[in-house]
Structure formats: structure tokens, C-alpha cells
C-alpha positions as CSV (number, residue, x, y, z in Angstrom):
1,X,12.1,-200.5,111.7
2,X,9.0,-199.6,112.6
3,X,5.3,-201.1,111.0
4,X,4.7,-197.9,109.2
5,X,7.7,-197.6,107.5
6,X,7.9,-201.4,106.5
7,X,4.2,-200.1,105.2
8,X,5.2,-196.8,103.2
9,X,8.0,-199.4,101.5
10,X,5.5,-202.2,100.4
11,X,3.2,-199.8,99.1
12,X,5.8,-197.5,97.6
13,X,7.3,-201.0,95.9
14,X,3.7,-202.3,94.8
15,X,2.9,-198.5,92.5
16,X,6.3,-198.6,91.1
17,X,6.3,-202.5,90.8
18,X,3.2,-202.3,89.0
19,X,3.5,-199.5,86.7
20,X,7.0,-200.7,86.2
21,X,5.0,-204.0,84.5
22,X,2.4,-202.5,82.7
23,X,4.8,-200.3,80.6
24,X,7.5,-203.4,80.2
25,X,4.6,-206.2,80.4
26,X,4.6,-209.3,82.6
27,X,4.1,-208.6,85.8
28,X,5.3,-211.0,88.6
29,X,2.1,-210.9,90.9
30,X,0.9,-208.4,93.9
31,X,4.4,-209.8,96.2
32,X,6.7,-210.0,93.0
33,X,5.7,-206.5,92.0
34,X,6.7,-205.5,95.5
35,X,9.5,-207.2,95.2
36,X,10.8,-205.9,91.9
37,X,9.3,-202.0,93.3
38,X,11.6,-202.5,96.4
39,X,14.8,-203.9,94.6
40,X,13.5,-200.9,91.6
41,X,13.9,-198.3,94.3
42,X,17.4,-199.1,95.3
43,X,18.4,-199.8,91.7
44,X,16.5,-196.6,90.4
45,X,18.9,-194.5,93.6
46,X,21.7,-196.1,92.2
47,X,21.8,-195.1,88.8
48,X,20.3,-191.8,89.3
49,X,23.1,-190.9,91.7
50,X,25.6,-192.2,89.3
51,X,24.0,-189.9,86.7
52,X,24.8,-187.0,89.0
53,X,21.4,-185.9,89.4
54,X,18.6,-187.2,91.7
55,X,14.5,-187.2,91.9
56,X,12.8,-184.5,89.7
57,X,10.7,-183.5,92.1
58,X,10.4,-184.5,95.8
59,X,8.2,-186.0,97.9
60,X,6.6,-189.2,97.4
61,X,5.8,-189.3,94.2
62,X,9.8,-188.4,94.2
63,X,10.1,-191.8,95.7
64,X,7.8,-193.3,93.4
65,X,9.2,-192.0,90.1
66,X,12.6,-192.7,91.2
67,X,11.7,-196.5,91.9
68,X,9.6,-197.2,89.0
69,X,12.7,-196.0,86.6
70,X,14.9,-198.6,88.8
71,X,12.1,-201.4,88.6
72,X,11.6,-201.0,84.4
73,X,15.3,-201.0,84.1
74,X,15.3,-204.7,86.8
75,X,12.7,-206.1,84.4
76,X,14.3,-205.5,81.7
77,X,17.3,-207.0,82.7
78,X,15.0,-209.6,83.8
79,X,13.7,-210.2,81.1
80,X,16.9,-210.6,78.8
81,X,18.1,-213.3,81.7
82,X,15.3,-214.9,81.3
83,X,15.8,-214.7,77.4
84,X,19.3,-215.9,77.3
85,X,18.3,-219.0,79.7
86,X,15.6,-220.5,77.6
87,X,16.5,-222.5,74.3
88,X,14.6,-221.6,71.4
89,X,13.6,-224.7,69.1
């Protein structure tokens, strides 16, 4: 894989990573918001193609879009994990 696409994929996971936060709240830091971007995008190709239907519009806000609706739905399921794990007193 070459440096600019390992690039485009870090910054493309970083937008959708952090918009994904700011409209769910808590955010995981610049690399966790990659991280959750990244995994988002995968996630977001997933359950779009399982919905029969794809990007809205193309390009790379395409990209984008598609991985910030994959990266909300990761931190919410996060964020119910996370709920589920810690005891309430």
C-alpha cells in the first residue's frame, strides 16, 4: 500500500472519527478518532450495502459520509459496552 493512500485513510478516518464524536460526544483522542473513522468506514460499507443502497453522492465526501454513519453507529455501540461493563452504585 503505498504512503498516500495509508494518508487519504488516516485523514479520511480522522473527519469522520471526529464528526462521528462531536454528534455522539466523547471522543477518543486524534489516533482513537482515526481509529473509530477507519473501523467507521468499513462498518458504515457494511450496513449500507446490506441496506441495498450505497454513498449518496460520490467522491470523497462519499467516502466521508459513508464512514462517519459507520463510526456514530461504532460509538454507539461503544458506548452501550462500555455501559453494560460498568456497575452503577
Amino acid at each position: 500500500m503505498a504512503l498516500e493512500a495509508i494518508l487519504l485513510w488516516a485523514v479520511i478516518g480522522l473527519i469522520a472519527g471526529w464528526l462521528a464524536s462531536a454528534v455522539v460526544g466523547g471522543g477518543y483522542g486524534l489516533i482513537g478518532d482515526i481509529v473509530v473513522g477507519v473501523v467507521g468506514a468499513f462498518l458504515g460499507g457494511f450496513i449500507l450495502r446490506a441496506l441495498g443502497t450505497g454513498a449518496p453522492f460520490g467522491g470523497l465526501a462519499g467516502t466521508i459520509f459513508v464512514a462517519f454513519i459507520g463510526a456514530v453507529v461504532l460509538l454507539l455501540i461503544l458506548r452501550v459496552i462500555h455501559s453494560s461493563t460498568v456497575r452503577r452504585v
